[in-house]
C-alpha angles and dihedrals in degrees: 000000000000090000096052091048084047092053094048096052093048084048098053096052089039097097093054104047101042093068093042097051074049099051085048107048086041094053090046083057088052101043085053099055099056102053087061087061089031091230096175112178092045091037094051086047080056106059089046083059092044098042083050091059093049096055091045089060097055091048087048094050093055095041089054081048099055098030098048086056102039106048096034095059117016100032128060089300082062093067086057101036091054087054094058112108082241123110112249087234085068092042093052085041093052094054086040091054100041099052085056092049088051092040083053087048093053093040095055095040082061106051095048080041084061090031089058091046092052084046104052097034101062094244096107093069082052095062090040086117105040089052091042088055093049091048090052096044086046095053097044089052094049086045093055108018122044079195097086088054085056095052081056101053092042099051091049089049084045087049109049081035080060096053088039099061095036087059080046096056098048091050090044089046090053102036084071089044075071100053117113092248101054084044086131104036104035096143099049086047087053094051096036086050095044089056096042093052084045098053097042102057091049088045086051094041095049091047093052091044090051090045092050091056101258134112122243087206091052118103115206126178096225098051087158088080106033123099081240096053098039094046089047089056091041096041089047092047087052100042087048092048087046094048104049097039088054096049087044081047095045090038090044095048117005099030099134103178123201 
């Protein structure tokens, strides 16, 4: 059932994303090709276009985010979907797990977006030994170390664990919005409570880093094995934990739609 709701949901938002991810990739094209002509009044027309569109998808991201949610399960949706013969923990992970697969897509559509302006605008070859010198120094450290496989890895998990949380946060938030006591100020609940969680894990994570001997503000390459890196990956697992338990609890037994 969980692959029917999660094909619902990328279905849904669907429509939107996909001309956006166009209008992007067309105006990198475009972008591209004139700085091969060095057109720079249009050009320069074009990257605040493009900048524009950038800046749209992220708006759009957190809006889906926050409407699919929202409108789906706390407003009239919500009387159909909790009829459905499916658990409210697969109905909260559908939505989780579509908004990371969206936030991938966009990611990606903007690194081949900056890929095809350095491309066809003649950069690229530029950076030819710069890049040479990272691939080299790349290879020579997979080939001697397995630590730097395991930075990757970590900073992906570390990563995703990041999105994660932060969807986490915005149903939880307004999850409580719902509650009977905020029945007249559910947005400003929703917002209150988002800044306070916020505020709160990076408040807690700073405080055990600092207790374990590490520094939040210090960089490592091998994060992996450093108390900063480690208590970022545990923190993020139990937030998340945290997070979605308490909007399946609130949606199970307080939910009050309106």
């Amino acid at each position: 059932m969980l692959g029917k709701l999660l094909k619902y949901e990328l279905k849904s938002t669907m429509r939107t994303f996909l001309p956006l991810y166009a209008a992007i990739l067309g105006m990198s094209f475009i972008i591209g090709m004139f700085g091969i002509y060095d057109m720079a009044e249009i050009g320069s027309f074009a990257i605040i276009i493009f900048i524009s569109l950038m800046v749209a998808l992220t708006v759009v991201t957190v809006l889906m985010i926050i409407n699919r949610f929202n409108r789906n399960l706390l407003k009239d949706e919500g009387y159909l979907m909790f009829t459905l013969p499916v658990k409210v923990e697969s109905l909260v992970l559908s939505k989780v797990i579509s908004s990371i697969i969206y936030i991938i897509l966009s990611t990606i559509v903007v690194m081949i977006a900056f890929v095809i302006i350095m491309l066809l605008s003649g950069v690229l070859p530029l950076l030819n030994d710069g890049l040479r010198n990272l691939w080299s120094y790349l290879t020579a450290q997979l080939m001697n170390s397995k630590d730097i496989v395991m930075n990757f890895v970590f900073y992906f998990v570390d990563i995703m664990f990041g999105y994660i949380v932060f969807i986490l946060t915005i149903y939880f938030s307004i999850s409580l919005g719902q509650l009977r006591i905020f029945r007249n100020k559910r947005t400003i609940a929703a917002v209150i409570g988002f800044m306070v969680i916020n505020s709160a894990r990076a408040s807690l994570t700073s405080f055990i880093i600092n207790l374990l001997g590490g520094n939040a503000e210090t960089f490592s390459m091998n994060m992996w094995t450093e108390p900063v890196g480690m208590v970022s990956i545990g923190m993020s697992v139990v937030v998340s934990l945290i997070l979605f338990f308490g909007t399946v609890y609130i949606l199970k037994n307080k939910l009050n739609l309106e």
